[in-house]
NUGU-176290 format. One record per residue (C-alpha): residue in one letter; z negated, x negated, y. Coordinates in steps of 0.25 Angstrom, whole numbers, padded with zeros to 4 digits, always signed. Example, Ala and Ser with C-alpha at 12.3 -4.5 7.8 and 13.67 -1.06 7.14 Angstrom:
! residues 2
A-0031-0049-0018 S-0029-0055-0004 
***
This chain:
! residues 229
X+0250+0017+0176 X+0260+0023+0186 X+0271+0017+0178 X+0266+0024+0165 X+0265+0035+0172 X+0279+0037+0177 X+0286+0033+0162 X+0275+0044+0157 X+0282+0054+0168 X+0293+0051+0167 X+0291+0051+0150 X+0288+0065+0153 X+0299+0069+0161 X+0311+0064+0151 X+0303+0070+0141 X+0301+0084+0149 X+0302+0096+0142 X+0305+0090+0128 X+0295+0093+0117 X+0296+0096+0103 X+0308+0086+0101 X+0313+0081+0088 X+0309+0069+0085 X+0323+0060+0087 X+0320+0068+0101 X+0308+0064+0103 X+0310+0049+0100 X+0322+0047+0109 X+0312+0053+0123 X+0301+0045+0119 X+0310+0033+0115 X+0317+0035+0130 X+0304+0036+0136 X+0296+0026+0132 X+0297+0016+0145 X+0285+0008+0142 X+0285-0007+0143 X+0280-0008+0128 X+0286-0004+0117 X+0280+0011+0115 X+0275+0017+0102 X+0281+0031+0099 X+0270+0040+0095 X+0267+0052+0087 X+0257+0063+0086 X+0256+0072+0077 X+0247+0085+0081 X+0243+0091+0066 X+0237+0104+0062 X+0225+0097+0056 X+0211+0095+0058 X+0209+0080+0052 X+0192+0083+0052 X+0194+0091+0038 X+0199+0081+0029 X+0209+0089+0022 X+0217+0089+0035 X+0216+0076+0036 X+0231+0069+0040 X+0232+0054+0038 X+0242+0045+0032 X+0252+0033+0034 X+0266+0033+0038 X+0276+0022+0036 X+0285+0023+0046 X+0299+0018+0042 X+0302+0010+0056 X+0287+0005+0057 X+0279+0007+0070 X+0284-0005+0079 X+0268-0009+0077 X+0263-0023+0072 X+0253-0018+0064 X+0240-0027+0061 X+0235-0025+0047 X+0220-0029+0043 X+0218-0029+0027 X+0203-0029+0021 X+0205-0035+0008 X+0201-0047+0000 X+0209-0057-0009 X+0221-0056-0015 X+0222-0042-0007 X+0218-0050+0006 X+0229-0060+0003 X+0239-0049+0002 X+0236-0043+0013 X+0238-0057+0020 X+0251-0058+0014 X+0257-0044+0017 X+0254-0048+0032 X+0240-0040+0036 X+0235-0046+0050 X+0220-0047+0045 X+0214-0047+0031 X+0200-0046+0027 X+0187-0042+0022 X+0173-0042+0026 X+0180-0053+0037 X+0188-0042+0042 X+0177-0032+0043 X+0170-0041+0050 X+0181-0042+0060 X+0183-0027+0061 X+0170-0023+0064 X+0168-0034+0075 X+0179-0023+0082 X+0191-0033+0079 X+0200-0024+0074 X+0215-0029+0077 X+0223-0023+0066 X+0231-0009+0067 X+0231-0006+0050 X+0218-0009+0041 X+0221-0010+0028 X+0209-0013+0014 X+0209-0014+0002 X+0199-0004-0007 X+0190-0016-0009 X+0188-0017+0005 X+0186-0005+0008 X+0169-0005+0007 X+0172-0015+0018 X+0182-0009+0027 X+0174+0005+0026 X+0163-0004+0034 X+0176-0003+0046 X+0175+0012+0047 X+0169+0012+0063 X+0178+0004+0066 X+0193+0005+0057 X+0190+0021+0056 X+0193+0023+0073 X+0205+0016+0074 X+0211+0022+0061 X+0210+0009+0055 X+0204+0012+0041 X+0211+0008+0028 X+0212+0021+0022 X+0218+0023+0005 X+0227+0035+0010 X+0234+0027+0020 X+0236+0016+0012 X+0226+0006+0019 X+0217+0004+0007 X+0224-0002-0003 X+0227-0013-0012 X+0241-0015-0011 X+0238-0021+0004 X+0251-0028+0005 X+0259-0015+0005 X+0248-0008+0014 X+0250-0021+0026 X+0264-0019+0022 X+0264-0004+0027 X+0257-0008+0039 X+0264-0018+0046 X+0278-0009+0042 X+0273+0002+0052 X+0264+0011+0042 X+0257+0022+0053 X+0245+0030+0048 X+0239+0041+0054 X+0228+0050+0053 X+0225+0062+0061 X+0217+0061+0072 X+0205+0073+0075 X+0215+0082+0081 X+0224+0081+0070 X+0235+0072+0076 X+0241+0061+0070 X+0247+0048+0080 X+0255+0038+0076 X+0265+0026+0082 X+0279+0028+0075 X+0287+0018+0082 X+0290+0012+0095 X+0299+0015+0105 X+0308+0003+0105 X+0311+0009+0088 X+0325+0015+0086 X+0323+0031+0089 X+0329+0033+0074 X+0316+0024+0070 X+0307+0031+0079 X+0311+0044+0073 X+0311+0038+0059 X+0297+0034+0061 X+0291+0048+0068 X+0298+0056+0057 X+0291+0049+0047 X+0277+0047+0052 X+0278+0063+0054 X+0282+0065+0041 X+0270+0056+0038 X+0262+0066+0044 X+0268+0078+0037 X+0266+0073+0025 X+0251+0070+0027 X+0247+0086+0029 X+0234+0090+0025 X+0231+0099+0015 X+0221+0108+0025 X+0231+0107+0037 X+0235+0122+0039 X+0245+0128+0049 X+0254+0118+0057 X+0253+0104+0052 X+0260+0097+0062 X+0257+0104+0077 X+0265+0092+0085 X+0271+0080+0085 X+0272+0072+0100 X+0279+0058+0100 X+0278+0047+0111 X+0277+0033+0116 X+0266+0026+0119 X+0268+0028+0134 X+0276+0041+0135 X+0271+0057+0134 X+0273+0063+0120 X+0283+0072+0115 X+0282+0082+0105 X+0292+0084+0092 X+0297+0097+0087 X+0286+0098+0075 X+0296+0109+0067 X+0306+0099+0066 X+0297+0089+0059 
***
């Protein structure tokens, strides 16, 4: 704990005064600073003028980031048959049906992407306690209910992010790693927030996008220049 706390201090003091930073700025302090022993993950969040319990302010979406996330991502697929062997072939971790429902609900959830088919769907709804939590619920708008299950695994394992806004309207994602290129890194942060922009409800009113922070895993956040995104 004292050794956290000293790279968190002294995070603070390289960063110093520095907010509001553009985003190449930002990547490079928190690039710099990310002393960790483990390969931290560069995270954004998004502070938006929206209140996500009226559903027409509702910000949810899928961003493929074009440098991937740096994660291995685990894909579960509820399908049967012919889908089920696709899924198998397109390289999905777990593949099921009432078997796999079975597992989940005994609270083995090892898996960070859920995708089903609409057939399965009556079965998965059944999962709602405990896929609805973790943000695990295949959901048609983000591209998790589907037929074409081979391009949906695909977009998984390639580093697709989704995000939903939480109760206080902010959106969190991981868009990278801090051992990735700084020209990646910046790639990957100016598309998730585009992402973002592009997903603006039609009741949000005033100022869309109130702040945007970006850290590492282990370090103190800093806060990019929302006028200039």
């Amino acid at each position: 704990m004292a050794k956290s706390g000293k790279r968190i201090k002294a995070a603070v003091a390289a960063f110093g005064q520095k907010q509001d930073l553009s985003i190449e700025e930002a990547v490079s302090l928190v690039k710099e600073n990310a002393k960790a022993k483990f390969d931290e993950t560069v995270d954004l969040a998004l502070n938006l003028g929206v209140d996500p319990r009226h559903a027409d302010q509702m910000v949810r979406g899928v961003c493929a980031l074009p440098n991937g996330t740096g994660r291995i991502v685990r894909v579960a697929v509820f399908a049967r048959g012919a889908k089920a062997d696709e899924a198998e072939k397109a390289g999905a971790d777990i593949v099921g049906a009432e078997d796999l429902m079975e597992i989940v609900q005994s609270g083995k959830v090892e898996f960070d992407r859920c995708i089903a088919t609409p057939d399965l769907m009556p079965v998965v709804g059944r999962l709602g306690k405990v896929l609805g939590p973790r943000n695990l619920m295949p959901n048609p708008k983000v591209g998790t209910v589907t037929l074409d299950v081979s391009a949906a695994v695909a977009a998984a394992k390639s580093g697709e992010v989704q995000f939903k806004a939480e109760k206080a309207g902010v959106v969190h994602a991981g868009v990278g790693k801090t051992s990735f290129d700084e020209k990646k890194l910046v790639e990957n942060v100016k598309a998730f927030i585009e992402s973002v922009k592009k997903m603006k409800p039609t009741g949000a009113k005033g100022t869309y996008m109130k702040k945007v922070s970006i850290s590492s895993s282990m370090g103190p956040s800093l806060t990019l220049n929302v006028g200039d995104l």
